[in-house]
MARDRENKOL-759389 format. One record per residue (C-alpha): residue in one letter; x, y, z; chain. Coordinates in nm, 3 decimals, decimal comma, padded with zeros to 5 digits. Layout:
<pts>
<pt A; <X; Y; Z>; A>
...
</pts>
This chain:
<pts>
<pt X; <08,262; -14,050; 01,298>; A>
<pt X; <08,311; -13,676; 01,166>; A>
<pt X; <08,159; -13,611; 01,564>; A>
<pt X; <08,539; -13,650; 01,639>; A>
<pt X; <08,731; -13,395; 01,751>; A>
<pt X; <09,100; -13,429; 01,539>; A>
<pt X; <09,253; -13,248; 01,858>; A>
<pt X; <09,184; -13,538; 02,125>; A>
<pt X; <09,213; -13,830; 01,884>; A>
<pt X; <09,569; -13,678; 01,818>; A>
<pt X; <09,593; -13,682; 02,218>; A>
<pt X; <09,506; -14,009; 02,258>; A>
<pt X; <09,746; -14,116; 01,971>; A>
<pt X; <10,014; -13,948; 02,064>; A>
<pt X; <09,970; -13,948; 02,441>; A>
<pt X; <10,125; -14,330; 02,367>; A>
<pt X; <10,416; -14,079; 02,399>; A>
<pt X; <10,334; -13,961; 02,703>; A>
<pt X; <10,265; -14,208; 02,998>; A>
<pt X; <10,511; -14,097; 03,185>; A>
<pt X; <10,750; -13,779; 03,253>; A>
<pt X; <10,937; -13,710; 03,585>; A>
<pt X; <10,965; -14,066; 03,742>; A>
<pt X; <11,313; -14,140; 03,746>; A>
<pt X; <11,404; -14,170; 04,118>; A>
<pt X; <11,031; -14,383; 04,105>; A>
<pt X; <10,983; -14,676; 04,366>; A>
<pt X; <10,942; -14,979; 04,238>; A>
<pt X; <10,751; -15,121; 04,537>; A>
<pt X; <10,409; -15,113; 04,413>; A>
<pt X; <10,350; -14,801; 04,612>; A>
<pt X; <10,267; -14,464; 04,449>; A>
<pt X; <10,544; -14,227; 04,384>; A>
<pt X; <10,619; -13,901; 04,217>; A>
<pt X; <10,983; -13,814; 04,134>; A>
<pt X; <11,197; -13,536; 04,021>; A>
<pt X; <11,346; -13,605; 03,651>; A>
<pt X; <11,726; -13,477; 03,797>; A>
<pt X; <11,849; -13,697; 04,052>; A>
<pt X; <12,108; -13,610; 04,269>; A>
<pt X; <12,311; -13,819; 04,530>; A>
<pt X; <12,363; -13,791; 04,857>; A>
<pt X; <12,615; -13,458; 04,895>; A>
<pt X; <12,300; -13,314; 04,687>; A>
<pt X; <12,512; -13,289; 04,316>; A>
<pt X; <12,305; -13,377; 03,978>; A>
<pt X; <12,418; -13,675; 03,871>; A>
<pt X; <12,506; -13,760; 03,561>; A>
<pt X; <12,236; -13,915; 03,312>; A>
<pt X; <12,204; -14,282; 03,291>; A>
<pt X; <12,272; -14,410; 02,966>; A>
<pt X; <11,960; -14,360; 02,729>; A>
<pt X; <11,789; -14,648; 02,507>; A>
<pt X; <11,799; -14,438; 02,235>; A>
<pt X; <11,999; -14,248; 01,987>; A>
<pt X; <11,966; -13,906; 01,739>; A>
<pt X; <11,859; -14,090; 01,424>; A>
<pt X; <11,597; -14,298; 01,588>; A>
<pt X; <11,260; -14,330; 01,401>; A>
<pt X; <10,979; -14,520; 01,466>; A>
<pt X; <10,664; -14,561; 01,238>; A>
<pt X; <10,306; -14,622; 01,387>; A>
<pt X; <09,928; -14,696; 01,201>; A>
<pt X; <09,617; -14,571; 01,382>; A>
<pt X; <09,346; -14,763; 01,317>; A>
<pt X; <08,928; -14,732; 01,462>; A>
<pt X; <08,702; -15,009; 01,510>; A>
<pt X; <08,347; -14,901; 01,561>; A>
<pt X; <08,052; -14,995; 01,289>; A>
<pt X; <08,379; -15,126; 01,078>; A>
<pt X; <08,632; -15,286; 01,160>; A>
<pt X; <09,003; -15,162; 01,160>; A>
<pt X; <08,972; -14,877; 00,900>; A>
<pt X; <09,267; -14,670; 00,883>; A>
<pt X; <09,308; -14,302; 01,015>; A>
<pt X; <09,630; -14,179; 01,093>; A>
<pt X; <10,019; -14,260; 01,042>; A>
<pt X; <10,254; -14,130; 01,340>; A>
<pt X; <10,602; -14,103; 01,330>; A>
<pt X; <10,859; -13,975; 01,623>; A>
<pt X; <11,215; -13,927; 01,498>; A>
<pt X; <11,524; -13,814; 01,768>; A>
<pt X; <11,697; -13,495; 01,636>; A>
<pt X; <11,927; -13,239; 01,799>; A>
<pt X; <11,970; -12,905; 01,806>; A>
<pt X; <12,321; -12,803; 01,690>; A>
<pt X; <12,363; -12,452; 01,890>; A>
<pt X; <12,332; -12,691; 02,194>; A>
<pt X; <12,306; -13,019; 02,165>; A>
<pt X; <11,944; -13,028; 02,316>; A>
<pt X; <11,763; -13,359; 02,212>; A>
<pt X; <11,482; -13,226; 01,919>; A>
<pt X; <11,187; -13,496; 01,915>; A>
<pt X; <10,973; -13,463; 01,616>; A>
<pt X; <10,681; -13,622; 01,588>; A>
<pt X; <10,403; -13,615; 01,266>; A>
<pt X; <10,048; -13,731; 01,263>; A>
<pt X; <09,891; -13,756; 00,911>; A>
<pt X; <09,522; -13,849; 00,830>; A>
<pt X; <09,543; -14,176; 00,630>; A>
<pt X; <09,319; -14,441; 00,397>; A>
<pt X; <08,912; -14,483; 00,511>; A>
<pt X; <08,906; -14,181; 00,673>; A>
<pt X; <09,096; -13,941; 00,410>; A>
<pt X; <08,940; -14,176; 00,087>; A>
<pt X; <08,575; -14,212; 00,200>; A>
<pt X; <08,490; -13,922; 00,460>; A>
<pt X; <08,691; -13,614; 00,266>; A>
<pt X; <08,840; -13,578; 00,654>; A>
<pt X; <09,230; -13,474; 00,692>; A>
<pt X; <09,477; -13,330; 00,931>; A>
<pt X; <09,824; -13,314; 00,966>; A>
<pt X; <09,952; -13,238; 01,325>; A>
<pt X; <10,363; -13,174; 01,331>; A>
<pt X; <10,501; -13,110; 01,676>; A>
<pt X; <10,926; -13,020; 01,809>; A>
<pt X; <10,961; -13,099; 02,163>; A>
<pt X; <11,308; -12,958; 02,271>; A>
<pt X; <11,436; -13,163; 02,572>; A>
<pt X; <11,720; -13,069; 02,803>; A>
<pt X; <11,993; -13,357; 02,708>; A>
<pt X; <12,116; -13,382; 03,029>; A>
<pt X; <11,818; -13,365; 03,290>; A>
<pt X; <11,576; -13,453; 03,059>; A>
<pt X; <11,269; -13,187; 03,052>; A>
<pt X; <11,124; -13,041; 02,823>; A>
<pt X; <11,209; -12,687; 02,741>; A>
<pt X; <10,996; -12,568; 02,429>; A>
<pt X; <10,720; -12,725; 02,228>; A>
<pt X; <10,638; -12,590; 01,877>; A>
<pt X; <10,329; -12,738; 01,691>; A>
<pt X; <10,204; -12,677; 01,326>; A>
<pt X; <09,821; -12,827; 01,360>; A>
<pt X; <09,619; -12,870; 01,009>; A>
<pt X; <09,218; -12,963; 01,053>; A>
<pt X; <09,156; -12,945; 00,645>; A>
<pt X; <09,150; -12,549; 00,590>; A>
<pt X; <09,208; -12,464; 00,956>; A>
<pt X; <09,519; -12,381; 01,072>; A>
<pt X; <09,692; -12,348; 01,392>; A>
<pt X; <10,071; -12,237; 01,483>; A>
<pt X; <10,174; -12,293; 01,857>; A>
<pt X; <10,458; -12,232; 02,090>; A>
<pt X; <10,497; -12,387; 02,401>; A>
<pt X; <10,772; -12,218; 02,653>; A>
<pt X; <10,897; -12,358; 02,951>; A>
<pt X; <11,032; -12,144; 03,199>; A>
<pt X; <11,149; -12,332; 03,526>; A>
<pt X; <11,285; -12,014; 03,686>; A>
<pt X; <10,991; -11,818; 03,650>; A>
<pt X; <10,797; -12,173; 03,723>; A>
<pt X; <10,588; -12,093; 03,423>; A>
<pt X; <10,478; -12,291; 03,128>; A>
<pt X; <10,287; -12,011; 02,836>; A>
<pt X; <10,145; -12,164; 02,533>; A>
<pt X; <10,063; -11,885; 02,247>; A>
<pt X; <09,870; -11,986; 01,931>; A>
<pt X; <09,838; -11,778; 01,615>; A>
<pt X; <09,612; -11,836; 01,281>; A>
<pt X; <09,883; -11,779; 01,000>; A>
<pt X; <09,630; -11,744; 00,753>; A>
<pt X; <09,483; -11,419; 00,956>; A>
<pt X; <09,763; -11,232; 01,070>; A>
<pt X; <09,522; -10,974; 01,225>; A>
<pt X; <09,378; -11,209; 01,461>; A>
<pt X; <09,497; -11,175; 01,816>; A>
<pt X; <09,729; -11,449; 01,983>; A>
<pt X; <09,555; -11,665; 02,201>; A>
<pt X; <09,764; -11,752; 02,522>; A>
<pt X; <09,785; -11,908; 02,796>; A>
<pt X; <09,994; -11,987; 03,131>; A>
<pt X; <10,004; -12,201; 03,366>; A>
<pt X; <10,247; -12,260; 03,715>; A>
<pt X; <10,457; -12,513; 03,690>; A>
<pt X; <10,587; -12,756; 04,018>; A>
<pt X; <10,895; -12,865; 03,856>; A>
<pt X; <11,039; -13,046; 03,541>; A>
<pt X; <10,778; -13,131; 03,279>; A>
<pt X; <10,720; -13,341; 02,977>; A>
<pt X; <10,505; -13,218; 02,698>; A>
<pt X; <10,309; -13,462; 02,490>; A>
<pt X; <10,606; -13,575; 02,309>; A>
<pt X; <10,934; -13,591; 02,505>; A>
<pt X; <10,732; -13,786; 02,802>; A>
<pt X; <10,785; -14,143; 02,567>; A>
<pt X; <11,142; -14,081; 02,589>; A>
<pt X; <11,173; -13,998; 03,005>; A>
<pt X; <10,949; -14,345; 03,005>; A>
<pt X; <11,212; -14,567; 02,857>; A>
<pt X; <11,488; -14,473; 03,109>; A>
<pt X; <11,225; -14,635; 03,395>; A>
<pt X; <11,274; -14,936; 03,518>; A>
<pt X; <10,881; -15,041; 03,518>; A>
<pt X; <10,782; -15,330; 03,717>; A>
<pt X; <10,438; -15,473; 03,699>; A>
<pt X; <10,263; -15,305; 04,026>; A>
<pt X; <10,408; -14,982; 04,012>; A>
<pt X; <10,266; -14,661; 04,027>; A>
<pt X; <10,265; -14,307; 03,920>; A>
<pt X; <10,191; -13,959; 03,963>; A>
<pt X; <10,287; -13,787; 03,610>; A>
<pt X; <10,292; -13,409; 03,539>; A>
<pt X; <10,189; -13,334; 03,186>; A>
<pt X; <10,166; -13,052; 03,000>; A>
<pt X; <09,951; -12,957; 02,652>; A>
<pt X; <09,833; -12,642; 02,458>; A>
<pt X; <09,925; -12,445; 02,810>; A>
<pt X; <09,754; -12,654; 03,060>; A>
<pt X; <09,916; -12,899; 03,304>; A>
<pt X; <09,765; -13,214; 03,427>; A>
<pt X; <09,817; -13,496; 03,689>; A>
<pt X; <09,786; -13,837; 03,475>; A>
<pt X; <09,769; -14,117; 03,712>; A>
<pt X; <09,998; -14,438; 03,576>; A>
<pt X; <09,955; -14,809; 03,637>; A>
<pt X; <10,218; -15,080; 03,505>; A>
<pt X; <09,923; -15,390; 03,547>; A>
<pt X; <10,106; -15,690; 03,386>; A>
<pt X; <10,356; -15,818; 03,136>; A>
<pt X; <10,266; -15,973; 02,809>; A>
<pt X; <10,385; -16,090; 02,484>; A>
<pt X; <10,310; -15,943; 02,196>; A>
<pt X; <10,337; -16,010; 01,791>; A>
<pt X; <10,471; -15,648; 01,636>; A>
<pt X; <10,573; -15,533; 01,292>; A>
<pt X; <10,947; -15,547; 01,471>; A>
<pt X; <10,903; -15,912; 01,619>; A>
<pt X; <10,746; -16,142; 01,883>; A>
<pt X; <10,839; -15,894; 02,188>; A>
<pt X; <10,795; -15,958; 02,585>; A>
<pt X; <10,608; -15,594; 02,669>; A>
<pt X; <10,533; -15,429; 03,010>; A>
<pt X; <10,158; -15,334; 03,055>; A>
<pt X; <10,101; -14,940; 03,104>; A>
<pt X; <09,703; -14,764; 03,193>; A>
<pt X; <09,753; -14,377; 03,224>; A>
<pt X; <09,427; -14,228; 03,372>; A>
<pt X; <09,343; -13,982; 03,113>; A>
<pt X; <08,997; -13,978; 03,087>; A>
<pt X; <08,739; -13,807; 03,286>; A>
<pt X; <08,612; -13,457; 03,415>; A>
<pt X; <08,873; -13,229; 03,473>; A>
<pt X; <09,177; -13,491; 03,308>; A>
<pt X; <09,349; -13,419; 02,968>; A>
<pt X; <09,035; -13,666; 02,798>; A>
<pt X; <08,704; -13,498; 02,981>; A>
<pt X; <08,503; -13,802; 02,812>; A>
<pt X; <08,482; -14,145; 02,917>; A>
<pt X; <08,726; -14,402; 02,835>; A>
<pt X; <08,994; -14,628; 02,892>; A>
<pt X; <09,394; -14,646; 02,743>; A>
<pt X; <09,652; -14,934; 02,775>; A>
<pt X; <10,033; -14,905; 02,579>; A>
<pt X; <10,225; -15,193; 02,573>; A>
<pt X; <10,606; -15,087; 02,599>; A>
<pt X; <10,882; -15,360; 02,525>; A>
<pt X; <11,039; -15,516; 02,807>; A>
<pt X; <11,420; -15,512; 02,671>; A>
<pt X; <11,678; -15,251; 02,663>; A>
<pt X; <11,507; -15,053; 02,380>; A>
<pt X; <11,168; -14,996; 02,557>; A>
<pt X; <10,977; -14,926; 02,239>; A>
<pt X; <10,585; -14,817; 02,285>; A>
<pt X; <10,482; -15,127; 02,019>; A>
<pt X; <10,099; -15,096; 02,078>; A>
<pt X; <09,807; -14,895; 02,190>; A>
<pt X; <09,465; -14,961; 02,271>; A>
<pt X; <09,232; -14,669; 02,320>; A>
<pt X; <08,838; -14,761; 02,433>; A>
<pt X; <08,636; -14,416; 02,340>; A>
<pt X; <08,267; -14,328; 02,303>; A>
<pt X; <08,408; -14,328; 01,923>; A>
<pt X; <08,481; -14,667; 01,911>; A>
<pt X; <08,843; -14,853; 01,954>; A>
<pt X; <09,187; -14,690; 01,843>; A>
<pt X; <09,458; -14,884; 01,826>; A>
<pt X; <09,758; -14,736; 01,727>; A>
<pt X; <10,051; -15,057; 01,623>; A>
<pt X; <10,405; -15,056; 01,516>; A>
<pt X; <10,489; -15,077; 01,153>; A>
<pt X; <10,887; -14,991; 01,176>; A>
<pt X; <11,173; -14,888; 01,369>; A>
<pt X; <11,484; -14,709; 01,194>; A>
<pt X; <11,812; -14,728; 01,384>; A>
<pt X; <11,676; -14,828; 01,688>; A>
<pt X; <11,944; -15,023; 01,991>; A>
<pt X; <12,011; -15,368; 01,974>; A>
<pt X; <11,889; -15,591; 02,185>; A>
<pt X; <12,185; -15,766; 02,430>; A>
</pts>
């Protein structure tokens, strides 16, 4: 258990807010399509956003749990709440992963991972990422900045408690509008998913970017913390050599089928057992019509 790295398990838990980033002109076909996050019409003009499941206020709770040797012992609480940023009314996308129960209680193990994704309210990419990351006396600050004129993403992480330590950075080019690991849930509930459809997804974390194959394979009910909920099966392909995962392993979400499009569920199938990451509650969330 103490084998696992705290820096992918926080991927795979929070990449349940990531399947998906700049699919919004997607076909819904069952073909495989990549899209541009700012659609525009035919005289070539951005139009304007479609109205978003979601408001600033928004806050939904989740409980990580691993299955290996035991069964279901608790590890982590995430939470994602919708903010803004007053100077300019950018969406701000918090999210918080705290070490929890078995794991803190038994194995002495804890980490607290707090991440700001700024998103463009309009076009919907992410613009900055800043991450506080806790691994018990380690300590990590991070900015991510995206840079869409330059076509540049640079990622710069510092060690707060030695100052004297250089930065470490890094940069990568980027193709066009990206999601980080946080603002991608968000882009993923203005989709219109249809069982059969598939994805290219540009992702980007800690300065890297990746392709993350998606696959919407079925639509099933499901018994959450928020209700008996019709959900929309979602694989991303994130394990592998040379993916965001370079181990084996397999990763299905189950995202709600209404107008809210709530992630409810997460299954993740590791070399470290199962981690499955469920609902527990939803503040101010839309109603359903």
């Amino acid at each position: 258990m103490m084998n696992l790295s705290v820096s992918n398990l926080l991927r795979l838990t929070a990449f349940m807010a990531v399947v998906a980033v700049s699919a919004s002109n997607a076909q819904t076909n069952g073909t495989k399509a990549t899209a541009d996050v700012r659609p525009v019409d035919a005289a070539g003009t951005v139009k304007t956003p479609r109205a978003v499941p979601f408001s600033v206020g928004e806050q939904l709770t989740y409980e990580g749990k691993l299955s290996k040797i035991i069964s279901g012992i608790s590890i982590a609480e995430l939470t994602f709440t919708v903010g803004e940023v007053a100077e300019t009314n950018d969406y701000l996308i918090s999210a918080e992963a705290r070490s929890k129960g078995t794991l803190l209680k038994i194995f002495r193990f804890s980490f607290l991972q707090k991440i700001d994704s700024t998103v463009d309210r309009d076009e919907f990419f992410a613009e900055k990422t800043v991450k506080v990351d806790v691994q018990k006396e380690r300590v990590r600050n991070s900015e991510a900045l995206f840079d869409y004129d330059d076509r540049r993403v640079t990622y710069v992480e510092t060690d707060p408690k030695d100052p004297m330590r250089p930065p470490r950075t890094i940069a990568s080019e980027l193709a066009g509008e990206t999601h980080d690991l946080i603002s991608g849930i968000y882009q993923l509930r203005l989709l219109p998913l249809k069982v059969g459809d598939k994805y290219d997804i540009t992702v980007s974390d800690s300065g890297l970017v990746y392709t993350v194959p998606v696959t919407v394979t079925g639509r099933e009910q499901q018994k959450t913390a928020i209700g008996k909920v019709w959900c929309v099966k979602v694989e991303p392909d994130v394990f592998g050599e040379g993916k965001m995962i370079e181990r084996d392993g397999s990763m299905t979400i189950w995202i709600t089928d209404d107008v809210r499009r709530i992630p409810v569920r997460s299954v993740i199938q590791s070399p470290y057992g199962k981690i499955e990451v469920k609902i527990k509650s939803a503040r101010n969330i839309a109603k359903q019509s």
